[in-house]
VOGU-3710 file (C-alpha; in Angstrom, 3 decimals, decimal comma):
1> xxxxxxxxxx> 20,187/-2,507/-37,552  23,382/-1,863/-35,544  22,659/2,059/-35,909  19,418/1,750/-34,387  20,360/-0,392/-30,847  20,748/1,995/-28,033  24,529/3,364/-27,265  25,865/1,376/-23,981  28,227/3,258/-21,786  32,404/2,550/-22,969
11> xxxxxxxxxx> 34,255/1,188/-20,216  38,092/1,766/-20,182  39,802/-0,175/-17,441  38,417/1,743/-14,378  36,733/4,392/-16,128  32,877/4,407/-17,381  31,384/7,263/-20,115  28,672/8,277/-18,175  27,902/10,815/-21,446  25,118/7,922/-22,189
21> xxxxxxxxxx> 23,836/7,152/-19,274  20,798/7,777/-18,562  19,684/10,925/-16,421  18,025/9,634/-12,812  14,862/11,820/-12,432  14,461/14,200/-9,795  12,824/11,788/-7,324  12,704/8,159/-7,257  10,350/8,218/-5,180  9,091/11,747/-3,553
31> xxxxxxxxxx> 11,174/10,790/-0,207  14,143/10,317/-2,221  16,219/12,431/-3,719  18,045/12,202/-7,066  21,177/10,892/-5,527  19,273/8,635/-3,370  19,452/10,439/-0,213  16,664/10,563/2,202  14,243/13,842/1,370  12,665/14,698/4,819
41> xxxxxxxxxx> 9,181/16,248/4,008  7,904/19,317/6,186  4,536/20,127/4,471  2,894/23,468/4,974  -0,341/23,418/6,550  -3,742/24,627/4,689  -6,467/24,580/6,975  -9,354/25,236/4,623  -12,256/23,592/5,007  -11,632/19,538/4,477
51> xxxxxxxxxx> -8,867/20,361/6,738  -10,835/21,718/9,854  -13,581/18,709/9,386  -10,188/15,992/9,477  -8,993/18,029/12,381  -12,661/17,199/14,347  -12,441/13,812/13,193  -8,936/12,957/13,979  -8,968/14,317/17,352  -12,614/12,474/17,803
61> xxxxxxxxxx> -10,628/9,261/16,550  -7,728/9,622/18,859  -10,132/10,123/21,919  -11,751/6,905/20,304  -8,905/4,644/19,940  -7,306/5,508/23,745  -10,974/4,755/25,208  -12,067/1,646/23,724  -10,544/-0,718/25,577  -11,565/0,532/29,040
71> xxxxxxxxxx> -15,002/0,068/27,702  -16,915/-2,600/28,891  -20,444/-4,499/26,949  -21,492/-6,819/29,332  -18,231/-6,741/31,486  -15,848/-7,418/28,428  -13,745/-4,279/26,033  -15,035/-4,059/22,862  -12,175/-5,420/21,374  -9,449/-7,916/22,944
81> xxxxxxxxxx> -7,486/-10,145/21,059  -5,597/-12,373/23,465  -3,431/-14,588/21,398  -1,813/-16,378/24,236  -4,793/-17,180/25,829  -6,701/-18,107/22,584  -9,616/-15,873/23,795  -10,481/-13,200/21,229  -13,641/-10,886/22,471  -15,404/-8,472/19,707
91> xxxxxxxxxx> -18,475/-6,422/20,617  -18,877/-8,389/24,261  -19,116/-11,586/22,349  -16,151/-14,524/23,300  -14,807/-16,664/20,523  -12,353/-19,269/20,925  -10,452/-21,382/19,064  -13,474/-23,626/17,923  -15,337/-20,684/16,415  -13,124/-21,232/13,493
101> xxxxxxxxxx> -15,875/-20,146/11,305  -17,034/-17,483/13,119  -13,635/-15,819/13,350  -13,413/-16,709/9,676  -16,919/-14,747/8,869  -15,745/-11,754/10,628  -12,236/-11,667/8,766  -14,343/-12,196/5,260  -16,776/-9,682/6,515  -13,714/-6,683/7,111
111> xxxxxxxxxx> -12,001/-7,536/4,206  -15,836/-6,674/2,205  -16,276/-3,823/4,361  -12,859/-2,751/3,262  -12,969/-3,043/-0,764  -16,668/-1,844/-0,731  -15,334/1,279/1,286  -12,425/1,724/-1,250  -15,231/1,082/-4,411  -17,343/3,796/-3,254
121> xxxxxxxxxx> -14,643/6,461/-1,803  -11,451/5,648/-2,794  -8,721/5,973/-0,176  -10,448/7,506/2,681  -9,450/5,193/5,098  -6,044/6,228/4,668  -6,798/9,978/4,853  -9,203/10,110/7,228  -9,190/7,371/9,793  -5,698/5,078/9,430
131> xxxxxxxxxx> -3,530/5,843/13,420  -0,584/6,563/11,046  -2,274/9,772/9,653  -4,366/10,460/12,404  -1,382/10,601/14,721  1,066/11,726/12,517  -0,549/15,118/10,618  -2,394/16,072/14,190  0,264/14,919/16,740  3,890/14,770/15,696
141> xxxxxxxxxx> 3,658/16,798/13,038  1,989/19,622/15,253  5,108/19,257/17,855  7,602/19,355/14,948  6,253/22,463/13,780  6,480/23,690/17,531  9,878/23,248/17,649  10,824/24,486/14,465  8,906/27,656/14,972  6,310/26,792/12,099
151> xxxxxxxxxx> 3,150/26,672/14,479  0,087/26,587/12,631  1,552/27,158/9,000  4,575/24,227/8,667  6,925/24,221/5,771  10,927/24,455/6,212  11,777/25,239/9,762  12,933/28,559/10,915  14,928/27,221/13,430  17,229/23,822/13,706
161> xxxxxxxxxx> 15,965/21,140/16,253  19,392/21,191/18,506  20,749/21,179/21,589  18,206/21,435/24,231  15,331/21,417/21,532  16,408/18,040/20,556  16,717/16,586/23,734  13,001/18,120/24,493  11,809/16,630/21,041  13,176/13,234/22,199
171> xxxxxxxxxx> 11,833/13,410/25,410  8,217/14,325/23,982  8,241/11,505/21,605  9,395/8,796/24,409  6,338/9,635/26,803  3,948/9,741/23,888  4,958/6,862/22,105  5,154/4,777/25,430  1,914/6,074/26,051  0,237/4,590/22,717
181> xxxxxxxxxx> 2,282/1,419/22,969  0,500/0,809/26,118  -2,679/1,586/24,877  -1,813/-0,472/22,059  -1,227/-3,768/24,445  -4,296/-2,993/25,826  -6,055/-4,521/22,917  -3,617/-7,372/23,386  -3,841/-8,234/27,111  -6,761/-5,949/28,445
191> xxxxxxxxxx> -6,309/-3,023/30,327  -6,506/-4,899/33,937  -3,932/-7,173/33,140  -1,755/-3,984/31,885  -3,067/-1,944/35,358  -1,079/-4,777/37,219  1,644/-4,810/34,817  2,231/-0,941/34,809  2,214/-1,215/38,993  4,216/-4,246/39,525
201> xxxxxxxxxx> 8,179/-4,670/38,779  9,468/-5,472/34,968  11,104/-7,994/36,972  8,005/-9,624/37,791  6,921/-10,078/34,148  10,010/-9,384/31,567  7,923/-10,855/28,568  5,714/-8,078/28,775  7,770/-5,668/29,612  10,419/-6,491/26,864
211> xxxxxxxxxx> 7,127/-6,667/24,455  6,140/-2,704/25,898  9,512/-1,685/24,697  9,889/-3,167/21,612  6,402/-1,529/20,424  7,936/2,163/22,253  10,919/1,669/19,598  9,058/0,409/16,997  6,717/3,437/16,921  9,648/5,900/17,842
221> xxxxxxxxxx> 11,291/4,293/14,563  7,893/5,270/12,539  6,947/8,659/13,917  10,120/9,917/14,435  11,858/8,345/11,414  10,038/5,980/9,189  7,107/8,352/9,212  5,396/8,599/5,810  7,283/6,298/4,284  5,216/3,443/5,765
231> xxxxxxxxxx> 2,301/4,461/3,869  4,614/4,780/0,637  7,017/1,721/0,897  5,416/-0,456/3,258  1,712/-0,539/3,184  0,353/-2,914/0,773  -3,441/-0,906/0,871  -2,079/1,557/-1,797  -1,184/-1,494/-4,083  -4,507/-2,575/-4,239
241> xxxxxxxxxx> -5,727/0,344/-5,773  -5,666/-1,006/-9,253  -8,008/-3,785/-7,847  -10,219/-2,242/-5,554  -10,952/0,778/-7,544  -13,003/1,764/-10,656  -13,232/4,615/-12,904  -15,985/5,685/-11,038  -14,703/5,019/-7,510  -14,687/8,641/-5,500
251> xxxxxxxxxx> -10,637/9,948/-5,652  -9,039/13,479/-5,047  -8,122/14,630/-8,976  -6,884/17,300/-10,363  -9,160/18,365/-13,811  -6,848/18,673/-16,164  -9,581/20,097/-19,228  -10,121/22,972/-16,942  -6,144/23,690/-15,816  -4,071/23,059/-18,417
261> xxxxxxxxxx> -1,442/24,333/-19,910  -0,685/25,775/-16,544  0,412/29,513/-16,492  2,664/31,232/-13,653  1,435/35,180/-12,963  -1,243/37,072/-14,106  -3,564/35,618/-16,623  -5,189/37,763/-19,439  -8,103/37,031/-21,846  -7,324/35,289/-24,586
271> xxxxxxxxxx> -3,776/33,578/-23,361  -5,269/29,993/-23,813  -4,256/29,344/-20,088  -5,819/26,987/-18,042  -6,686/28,321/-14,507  -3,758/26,582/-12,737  -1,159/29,039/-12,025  1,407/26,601/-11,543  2,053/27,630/-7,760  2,706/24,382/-6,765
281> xxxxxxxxxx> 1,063/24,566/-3,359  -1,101/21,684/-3,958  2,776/19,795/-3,616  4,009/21,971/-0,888  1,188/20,744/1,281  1,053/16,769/0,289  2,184/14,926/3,121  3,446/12,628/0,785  5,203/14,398/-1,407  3,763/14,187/-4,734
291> xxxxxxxxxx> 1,896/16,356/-7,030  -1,714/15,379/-7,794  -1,570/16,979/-10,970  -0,003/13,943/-12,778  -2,691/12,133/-12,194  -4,166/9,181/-10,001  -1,187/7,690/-7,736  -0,526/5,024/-5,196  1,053/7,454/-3,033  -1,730/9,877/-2,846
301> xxxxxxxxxx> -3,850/8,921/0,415  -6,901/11,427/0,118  -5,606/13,812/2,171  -7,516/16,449/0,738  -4,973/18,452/1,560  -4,217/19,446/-2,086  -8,068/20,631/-2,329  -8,065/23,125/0,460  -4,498/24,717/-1,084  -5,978/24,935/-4,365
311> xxxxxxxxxx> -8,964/26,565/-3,465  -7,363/29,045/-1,300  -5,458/30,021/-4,513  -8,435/29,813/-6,114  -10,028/32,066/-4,414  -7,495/34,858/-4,394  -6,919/34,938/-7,832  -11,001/35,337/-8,730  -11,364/31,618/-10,484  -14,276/29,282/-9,084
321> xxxxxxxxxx> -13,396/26,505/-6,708  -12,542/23,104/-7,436  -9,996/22,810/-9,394  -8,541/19,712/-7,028  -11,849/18,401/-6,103  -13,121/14,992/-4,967  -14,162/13,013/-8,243  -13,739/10,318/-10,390  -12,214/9,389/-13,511  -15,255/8,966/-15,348
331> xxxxxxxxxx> -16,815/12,224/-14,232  -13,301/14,199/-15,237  -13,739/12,667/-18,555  -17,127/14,312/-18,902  -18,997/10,753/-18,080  -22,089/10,053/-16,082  -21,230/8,961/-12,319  -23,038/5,643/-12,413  -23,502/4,899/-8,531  -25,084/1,446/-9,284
341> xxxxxxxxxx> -22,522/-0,964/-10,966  -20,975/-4,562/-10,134  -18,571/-3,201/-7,417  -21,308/-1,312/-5,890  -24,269/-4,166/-5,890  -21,584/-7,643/-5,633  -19,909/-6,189/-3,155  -23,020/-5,537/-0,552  -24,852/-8,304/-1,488  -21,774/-10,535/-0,553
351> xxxxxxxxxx> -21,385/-8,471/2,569  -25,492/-9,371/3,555  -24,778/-13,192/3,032  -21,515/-13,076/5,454  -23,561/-11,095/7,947  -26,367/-13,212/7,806  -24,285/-16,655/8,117  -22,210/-15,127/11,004  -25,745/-13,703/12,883  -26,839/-17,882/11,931
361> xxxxxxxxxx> -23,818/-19,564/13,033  -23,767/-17,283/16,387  -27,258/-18,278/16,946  -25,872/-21,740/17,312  -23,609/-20,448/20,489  -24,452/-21,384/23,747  -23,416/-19,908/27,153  -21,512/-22,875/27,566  -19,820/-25,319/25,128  -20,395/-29,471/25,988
371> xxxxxxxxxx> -18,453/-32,390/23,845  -18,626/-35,778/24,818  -15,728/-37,561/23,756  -15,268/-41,299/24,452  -12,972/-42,476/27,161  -9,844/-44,748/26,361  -8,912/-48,254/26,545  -12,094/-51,232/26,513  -15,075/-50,113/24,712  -17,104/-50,533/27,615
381> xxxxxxxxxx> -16,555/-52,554/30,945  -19,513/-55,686/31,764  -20,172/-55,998/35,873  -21,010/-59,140/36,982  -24,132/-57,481/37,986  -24,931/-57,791/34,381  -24,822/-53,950/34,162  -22,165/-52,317/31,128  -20,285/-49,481/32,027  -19,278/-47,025/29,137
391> xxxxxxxxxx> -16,314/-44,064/30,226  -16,390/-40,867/28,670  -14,967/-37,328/28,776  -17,120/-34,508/29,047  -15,600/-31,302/27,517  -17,360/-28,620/28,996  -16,404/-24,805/28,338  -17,898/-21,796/29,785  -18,445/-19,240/27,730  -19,517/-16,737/30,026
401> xxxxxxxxxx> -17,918/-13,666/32,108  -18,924/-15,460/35,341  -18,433/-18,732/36,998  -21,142/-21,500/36,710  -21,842/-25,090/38,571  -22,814/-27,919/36,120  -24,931/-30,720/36,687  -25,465/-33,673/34,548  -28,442/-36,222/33,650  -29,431/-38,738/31,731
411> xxxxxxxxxx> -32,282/-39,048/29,851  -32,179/-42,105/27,703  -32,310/-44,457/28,210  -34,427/-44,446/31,265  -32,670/-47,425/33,230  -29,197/-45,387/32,632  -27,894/-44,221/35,382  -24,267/-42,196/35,919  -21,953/-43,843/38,733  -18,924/-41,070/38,152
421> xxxxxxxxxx> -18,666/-37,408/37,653  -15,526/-36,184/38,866  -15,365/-35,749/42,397  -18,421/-32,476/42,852  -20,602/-31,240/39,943  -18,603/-29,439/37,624  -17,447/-25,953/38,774  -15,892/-23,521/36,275  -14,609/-20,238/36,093  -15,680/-17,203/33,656
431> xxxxxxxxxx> -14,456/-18,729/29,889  -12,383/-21,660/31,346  -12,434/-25,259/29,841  -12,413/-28,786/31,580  -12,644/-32,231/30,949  -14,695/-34,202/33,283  -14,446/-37,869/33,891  -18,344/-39,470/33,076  -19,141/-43,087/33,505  -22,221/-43,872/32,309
441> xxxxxxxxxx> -23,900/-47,720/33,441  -26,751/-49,544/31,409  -28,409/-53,024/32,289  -27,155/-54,616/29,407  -30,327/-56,181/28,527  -31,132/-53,068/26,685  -28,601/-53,703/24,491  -29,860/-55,569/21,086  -28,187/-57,454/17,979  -26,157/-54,569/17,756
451> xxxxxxxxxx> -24,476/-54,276/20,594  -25,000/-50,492/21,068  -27,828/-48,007/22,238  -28,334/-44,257/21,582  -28,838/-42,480/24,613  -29,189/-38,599/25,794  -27,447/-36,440/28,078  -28,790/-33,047/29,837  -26,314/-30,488/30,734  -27,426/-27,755/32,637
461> xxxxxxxxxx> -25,573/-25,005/34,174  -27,096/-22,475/37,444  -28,295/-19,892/35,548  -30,870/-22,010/33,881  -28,676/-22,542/30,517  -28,825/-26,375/28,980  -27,609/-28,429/26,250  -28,573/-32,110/25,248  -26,037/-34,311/23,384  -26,635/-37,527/21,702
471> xxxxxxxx> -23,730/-40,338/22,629  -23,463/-44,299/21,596  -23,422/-46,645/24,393  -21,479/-49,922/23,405  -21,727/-53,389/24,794  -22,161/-56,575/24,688  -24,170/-58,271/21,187  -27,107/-60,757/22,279
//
């Protein structure tokens, strides 16, 4: 028994055997190095053909992101999520703080849109369309290489980034990541709001300027030095893999019946070699640093980077394409891609029933929002007229990009009659909230046993919009 436990290190005084220890592979992780230094990655560039399509795409998407909020549906960005003012806009439609369950819908709806995306095509969120990839493969990477002399191909530099080159680097990152911190904000605080802002002194609004350069170093910190270690350390989305994906969800693989055993050189007839020649491009050009060969990994992001390499090699050495290919496990194992299964039908069908309880809950929406809520202290107030008096609050909130007058009626009961509303009719501004002051007077020989009758209030604003509530009028029991 004693023969068979596993030999611990002898430690005399100071000193430690390291003859047992065990040896540290070469990377811990593939921005790491086996002494646990940092491994800056310089990938060379393949622009084949999944390359040139993510090149359209990315550039498309960049274009995208810096436009959409100075576009306007109905007077209102796209998108605006104004925390501070508890006014989040999506698609020209307000919601506020009350559309709990509309906000909630949308969330649910996302995170469905998200794991059916991942079902059907793996990661291609990450490679294609995530700002981290986008911007760093076809931005900062592309003004790396420029400075290190590796335009258009990438790979170790051929010249150190000092001096002057440096300072130029630095300079180049400031502006642009200023630049996409403000568009950034603009989701945050609209782009008017930033217009005045960016025109006006930091003095006049420190908050916002202190929150402008916190984001600037933030994304300096990323693109310059976190970089692709945010999608390997820090990004939960590649966790989820073992969750969101199936054997038959879409991936970039390597087939392993049709490369192995990998051969370096010349292959003859009758070697037993698989077609890879053990180049190792597919790893020289992974942004992430790994090689797709040993199998399906949380750091891979769908690049296809790896595919174009191969096939390039491919190519040149007479063997058909697709070696690295876009597949699934399933189909590398020689099974039937089965497009129809639980993921594929649960995961829709849950996605319908969202969509079609947010499209029924908006159709409850109105252009304005009215609560009645019951005033405080007596119940209700008896004139010696013989009339009862109720007081109430009368929440009103516009929900619309212009201002609107209000006016208010009753219509039940009949004899009702209202003796107070504010000082004017209502007047509110685009999206504001008030609470106006209502007292509403009865005779109170409508009242019966009870002591209470239902009546009805009309709320209508000047564009023709109205809203009837139902409200208890108290007094006294006959």
């Amino acid at each position: 028994m004693m023969n068979d436990a596993k030999t611990l290190p002898v430690i005399s005084g100071n000193k430690t055997d390291d003859s047992s220890m065990l040896e540290s592979p070469e990377h811990v992780l593939s921005t790491l190095e086996k002494d646990g230094s940092r491994r800056w990655l310089r990938p060379t560039l393949s622009t084949g053909f999944w390359w040139k399509w993510r090149r359209w795409i990315a550039y498309g998407l960049v274009a995208f992101f810096v436009a959409l909020p100075h576009i306007r549906i109905g007077g209102l960005p796209p998108i605006l999520l104004d925390v501070p003012a508890r006014r989040f806009v999506f698609l020209g439609h307000v919601f506020l703080p009350t559309d709990t369950l509309l906000l909630a819908l949308v969330m649910l709806g996302v995170f469905l849109t998200i794991v059916l995306a991942t079902a059907l095509t793996g990661r291609i969120w990450c490679g294609w369309a995530c700002p981290q990839t986008v911007y760093m493969e076809y931005l900062f990477r592309p003004i790396d290489r420029w400075f290190e002399g590796t335009v258009g191909k990438g790979g170790q530099a051929k010249r150190p980034i000092e001096g002057w080159r440096r300072i130029a680097r630095w300079a180049v990152y400031v502006v642009l990541c200023m630049f996409l911190a403000h568009t950034f904000l603009a989701y945050f605080v609209g782009t008017d709001r930033l217009a005045e802002w960016i025109r006006s002194s930091p003095i006049e609004h420190p908050a916002a300027f202190l929150v402008m350069g916190v984001t600037t170093g933030l994304m300096l910190f990323d693109f310059l030095f976190f970089r692709e270690q945010l999608c390997l350390i820090a990004c939960p989305y590649g966790r989820f893999q073992s969750v969101m994906l199936d054997r038959q969800s879409m991936i970039v693989a390597y087939d392993t019946k049709r490369g192995e055993p990998r051969k370096r050189g010349k292959h003859v007839p009758g070697d037993g070699a698989g077609d890879c020649v053990d180049c190792h491009q597919c790893v020289r050009v992974c942004p992430t640093g790994i090689d797709i060969r040993e199998g399906l990994q949380l750091e891979c992001i769908n690049c296809t980077q790896c595919i174009d390499a191969c096939d390039d090699v491919m190519t040149k050495v007479g063997k058909p394409k697709g070696l690295i290919r876009y597949s699934s496990q399933d189909a590398l194992d020689g099974k039937k891609l089965k497009f129809f299964r639980f993921r594929t039908v649960a995961y829709p069908a849950l996605l319908v029933a969202v969509g079609i309880g947010f499209l029924a809950v908006l159709s409850t929406k109105y252009a304005f929002d009215a609560r009645l809520i019951r005033g405080k202290g007596n119940p209700f107030h008896r004139h010696v007229t013989g009339n009862v008096s109720n007081q109430f609050r009368l929440r009103l909130v516009n929900r619309t990009n212009e201002p609107r007058e209000y006016s208010v009626e009753i219509v039940k009961p009949e004899t009702a009659m209202i003796r107070e509303i504010g000082d004017d009719s209502p007047k509110l501004k685009s999206n504001a909230t008030e609470l106006v002051p209502l007292v509403v007077e009865v005779p109170g020989k409508v009242f019966g046993p009870g002591g209470n009758v239902q009546g009805e209030l009309r709320i209508r604003d000047d564009a023709g919009n109205e809203r009837t509530l139902q409200m208890q009028l108290l007094g006294p029991r006959r």
